[in-house]
TILOVO-480536 format. One line per field, with one value per residue: x, y, z of N, C-alpha, C, O in turn; residue number from 1. Coordinates in steps of 0.02 Angstrom, whole numbers, m for minus. Each point is the difference from the previous one (the first is absolute). Layout:
REM TILOVO-480536
n.u: [X | ...]
n.v: [Y | ...]
n.w: [Z | ...]
ca.u: [X | ...]
ca.v: [Y | ...]
ca.w: [Z | ...]
c.u: [X | ...]
c.v: [Y | ...]
c.w: [Z | ...]
o.u: [X | ...]
o.v: [Y | ...]
o.w: [Z | ...]
resi: [NUM | ...]
This chain:
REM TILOVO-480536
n.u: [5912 | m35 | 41 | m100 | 0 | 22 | 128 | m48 | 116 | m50 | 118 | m51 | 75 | m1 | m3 | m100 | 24 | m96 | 25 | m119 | 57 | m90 | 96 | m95 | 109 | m108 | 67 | 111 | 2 | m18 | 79 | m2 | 81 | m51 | 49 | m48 | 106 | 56 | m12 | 128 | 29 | 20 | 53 | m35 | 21 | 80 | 108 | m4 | m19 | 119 | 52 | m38 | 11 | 110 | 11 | m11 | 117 | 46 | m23 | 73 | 72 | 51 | m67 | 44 | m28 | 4 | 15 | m56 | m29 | m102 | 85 | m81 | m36 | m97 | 7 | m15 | m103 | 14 | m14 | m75 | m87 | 21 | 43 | m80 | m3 | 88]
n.v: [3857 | m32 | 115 | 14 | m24 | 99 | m16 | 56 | m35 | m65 | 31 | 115 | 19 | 73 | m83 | 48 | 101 | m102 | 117 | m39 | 41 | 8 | 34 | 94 | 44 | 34 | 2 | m39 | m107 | 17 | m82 | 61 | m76 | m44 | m56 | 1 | m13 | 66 | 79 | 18 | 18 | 99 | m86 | m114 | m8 | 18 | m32 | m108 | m11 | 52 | m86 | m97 | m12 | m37 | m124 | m17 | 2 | m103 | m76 | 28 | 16 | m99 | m35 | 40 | 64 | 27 | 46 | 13 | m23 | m2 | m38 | m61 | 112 | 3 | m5 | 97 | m23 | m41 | 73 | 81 | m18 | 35 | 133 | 101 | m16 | 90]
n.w: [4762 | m103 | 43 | 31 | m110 | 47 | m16 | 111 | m56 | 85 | m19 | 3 | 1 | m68 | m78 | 51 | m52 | 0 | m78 | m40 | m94 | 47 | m69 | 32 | m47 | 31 | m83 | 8 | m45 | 136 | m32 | 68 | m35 | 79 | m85 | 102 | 58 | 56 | m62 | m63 | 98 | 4 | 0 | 37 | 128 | 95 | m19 | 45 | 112 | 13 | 0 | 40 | 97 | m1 | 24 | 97 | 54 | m68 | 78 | 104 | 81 | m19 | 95 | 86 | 76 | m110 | 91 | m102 | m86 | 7 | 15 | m63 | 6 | m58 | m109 | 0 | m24 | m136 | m58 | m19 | m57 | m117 | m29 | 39 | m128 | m11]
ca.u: [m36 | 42 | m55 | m23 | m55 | m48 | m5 | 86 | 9 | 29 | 26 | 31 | 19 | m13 | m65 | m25 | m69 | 34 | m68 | 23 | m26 | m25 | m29 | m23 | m44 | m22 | m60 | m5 | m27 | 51 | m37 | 45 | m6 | 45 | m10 | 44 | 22 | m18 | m52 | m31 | 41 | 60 | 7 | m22 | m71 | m6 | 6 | m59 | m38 | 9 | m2 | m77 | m1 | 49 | m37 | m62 | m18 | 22 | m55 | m62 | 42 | 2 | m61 | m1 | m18 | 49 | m17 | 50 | 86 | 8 | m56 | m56 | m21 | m32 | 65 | 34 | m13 | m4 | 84 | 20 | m54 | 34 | 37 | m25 | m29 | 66]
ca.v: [16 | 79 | 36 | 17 | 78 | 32 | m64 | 16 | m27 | 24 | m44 | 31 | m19 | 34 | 29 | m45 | m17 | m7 | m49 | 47 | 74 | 20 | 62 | 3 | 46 | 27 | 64 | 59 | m35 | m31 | m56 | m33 | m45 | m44 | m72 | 1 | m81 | m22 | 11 | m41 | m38 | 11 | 67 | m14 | m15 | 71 | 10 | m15 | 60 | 56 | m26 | 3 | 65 | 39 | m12 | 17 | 64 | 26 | m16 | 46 | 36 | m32 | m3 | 51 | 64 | 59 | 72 | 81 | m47 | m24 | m62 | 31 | m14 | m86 | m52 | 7 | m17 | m51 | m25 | 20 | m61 | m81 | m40 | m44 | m87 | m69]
ca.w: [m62 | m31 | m8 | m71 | m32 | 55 | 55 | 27 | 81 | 58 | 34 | 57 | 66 | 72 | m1 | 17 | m62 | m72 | m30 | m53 | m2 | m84 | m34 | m97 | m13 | m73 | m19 | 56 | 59 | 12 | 12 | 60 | 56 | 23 | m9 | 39 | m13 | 57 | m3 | m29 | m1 | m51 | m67 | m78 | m25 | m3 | m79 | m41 | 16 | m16 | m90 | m24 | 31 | m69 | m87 | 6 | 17 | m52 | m54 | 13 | m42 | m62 | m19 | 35 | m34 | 44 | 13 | m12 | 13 | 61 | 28 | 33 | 92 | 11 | m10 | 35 | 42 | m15 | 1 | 84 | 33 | m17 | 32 | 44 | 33 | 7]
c.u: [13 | m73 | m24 | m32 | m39 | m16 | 55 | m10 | 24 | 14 | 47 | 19 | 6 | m77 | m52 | m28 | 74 | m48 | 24 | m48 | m47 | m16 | 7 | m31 | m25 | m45 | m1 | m21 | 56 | m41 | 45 | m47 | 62 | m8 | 33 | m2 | m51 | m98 | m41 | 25 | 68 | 44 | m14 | m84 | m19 | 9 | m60 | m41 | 4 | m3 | m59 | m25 | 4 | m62 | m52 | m26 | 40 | m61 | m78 | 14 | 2 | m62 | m47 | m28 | 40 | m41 | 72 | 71 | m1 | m46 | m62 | m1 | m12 | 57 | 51 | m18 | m48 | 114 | 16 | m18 | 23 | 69 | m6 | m23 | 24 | 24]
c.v: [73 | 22 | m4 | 54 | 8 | m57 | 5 | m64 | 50 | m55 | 12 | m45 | 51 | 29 | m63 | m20 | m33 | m54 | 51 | 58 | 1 | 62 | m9 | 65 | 6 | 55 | 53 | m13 | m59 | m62 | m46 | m52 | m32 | m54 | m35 | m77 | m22 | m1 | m63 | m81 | m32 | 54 | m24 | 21 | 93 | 14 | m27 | 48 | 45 | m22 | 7 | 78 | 54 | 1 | 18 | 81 | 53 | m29 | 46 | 74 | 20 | 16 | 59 | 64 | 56 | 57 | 50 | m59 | m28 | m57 | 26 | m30 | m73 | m19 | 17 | m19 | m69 | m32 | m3 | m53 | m34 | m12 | m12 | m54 | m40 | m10]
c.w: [m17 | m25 | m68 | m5 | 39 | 64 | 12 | 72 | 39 | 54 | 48 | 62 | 70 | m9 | 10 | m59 | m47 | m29 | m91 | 17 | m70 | m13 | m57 | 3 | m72 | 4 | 70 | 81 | m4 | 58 | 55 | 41 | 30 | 32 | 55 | m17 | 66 | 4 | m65 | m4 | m21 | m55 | m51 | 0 | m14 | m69 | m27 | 19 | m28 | m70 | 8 | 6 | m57 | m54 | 12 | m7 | m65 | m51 | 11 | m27 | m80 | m43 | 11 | m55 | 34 | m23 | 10 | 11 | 72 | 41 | 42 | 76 | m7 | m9 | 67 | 69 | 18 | 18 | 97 | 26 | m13 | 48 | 60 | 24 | m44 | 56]
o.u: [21 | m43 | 41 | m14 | m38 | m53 | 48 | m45 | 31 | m42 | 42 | m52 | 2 | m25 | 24 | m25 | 55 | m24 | 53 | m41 | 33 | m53 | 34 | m57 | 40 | m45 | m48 | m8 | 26 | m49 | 17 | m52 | 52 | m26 | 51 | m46 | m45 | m24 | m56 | m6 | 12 | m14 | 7 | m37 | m38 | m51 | m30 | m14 | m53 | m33 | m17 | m14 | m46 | m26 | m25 | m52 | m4 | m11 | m50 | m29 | m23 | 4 | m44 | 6 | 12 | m24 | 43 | 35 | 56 | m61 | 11 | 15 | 44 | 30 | 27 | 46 | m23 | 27 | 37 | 38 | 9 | 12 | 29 | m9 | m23 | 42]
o.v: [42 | m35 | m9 | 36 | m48 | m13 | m18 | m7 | 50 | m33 | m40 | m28 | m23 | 47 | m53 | m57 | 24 | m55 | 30 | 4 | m4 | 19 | m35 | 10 | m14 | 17 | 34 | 41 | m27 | 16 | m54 | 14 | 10 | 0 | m22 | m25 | m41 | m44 | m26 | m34 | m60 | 57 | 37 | 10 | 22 | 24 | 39 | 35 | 11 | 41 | 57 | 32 | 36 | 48 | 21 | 26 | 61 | 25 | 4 | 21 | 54 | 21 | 4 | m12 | 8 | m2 | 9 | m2 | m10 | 4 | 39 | m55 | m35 | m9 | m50 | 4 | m12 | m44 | m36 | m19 | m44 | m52 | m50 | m19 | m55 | m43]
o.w: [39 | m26 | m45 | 48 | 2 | 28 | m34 | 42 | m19 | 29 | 20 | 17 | 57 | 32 | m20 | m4 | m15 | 14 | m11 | 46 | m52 | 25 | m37 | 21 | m46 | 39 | 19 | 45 | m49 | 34 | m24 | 30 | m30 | 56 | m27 | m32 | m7 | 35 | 0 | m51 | m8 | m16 | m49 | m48 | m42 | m26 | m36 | m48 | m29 | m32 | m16 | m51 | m20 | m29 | m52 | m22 | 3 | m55 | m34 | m50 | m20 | m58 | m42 | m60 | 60 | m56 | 44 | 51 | 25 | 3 | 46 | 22 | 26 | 53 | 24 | 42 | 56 | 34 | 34 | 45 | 42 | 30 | 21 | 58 | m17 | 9]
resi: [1 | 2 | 3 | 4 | 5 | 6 | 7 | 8 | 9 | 10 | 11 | 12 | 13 | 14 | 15 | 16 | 17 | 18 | 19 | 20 | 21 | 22 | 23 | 24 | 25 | 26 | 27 | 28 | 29 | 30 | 31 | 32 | 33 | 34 | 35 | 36 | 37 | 38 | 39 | 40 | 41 | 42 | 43 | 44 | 45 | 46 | 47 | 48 | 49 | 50 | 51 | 52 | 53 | 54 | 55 | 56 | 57 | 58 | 59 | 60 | 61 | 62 | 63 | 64 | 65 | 66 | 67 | 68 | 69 | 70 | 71 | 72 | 73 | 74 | 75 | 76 | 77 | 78 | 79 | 80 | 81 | 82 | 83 | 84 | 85 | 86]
């Protein structure tokens, strides 16, 4: 499968992790998880993970209040929790 908009594969072979990668930076804040195959059972189900993951956390984002051009402490740490319990 071929990467999409803020959804990189990683399919290294001398490396143990292969799963996708999700970043999104906005407003000055930058947003990293990693989706391993092995953790979600696969690489379709890891892409459905990091896809849900993605929309949720660009529809939180999206919606969000910025202070001085920049995402407030809460959003930034409402986004921290979500991608923790994908």
């Amino acid at each position: 499968m071929k990467s999409r908009k803020n959804l990189t594969r990683f399919t290294y072979e001398t490396t143990a992790f292969q799963g996708w990668r999700l970043c999104l930076s906005k407003s000055g804040s930058t947003f990293t998880k990693y989706f391993s195959d092995k953790k979600y059972g696969g690489e379709r189900k890891a892409l459905k993970a990091a896809t849900t993951a993605l929309d949720e956390l660009r529809d939180l984002l999206d919606k969000s209040r910025k202070v001085n051009g920049k995402l407030s402490k809460t959003t930034i740490t409402k986004a921290q929790k979500l991608l923790k319990a994908a």
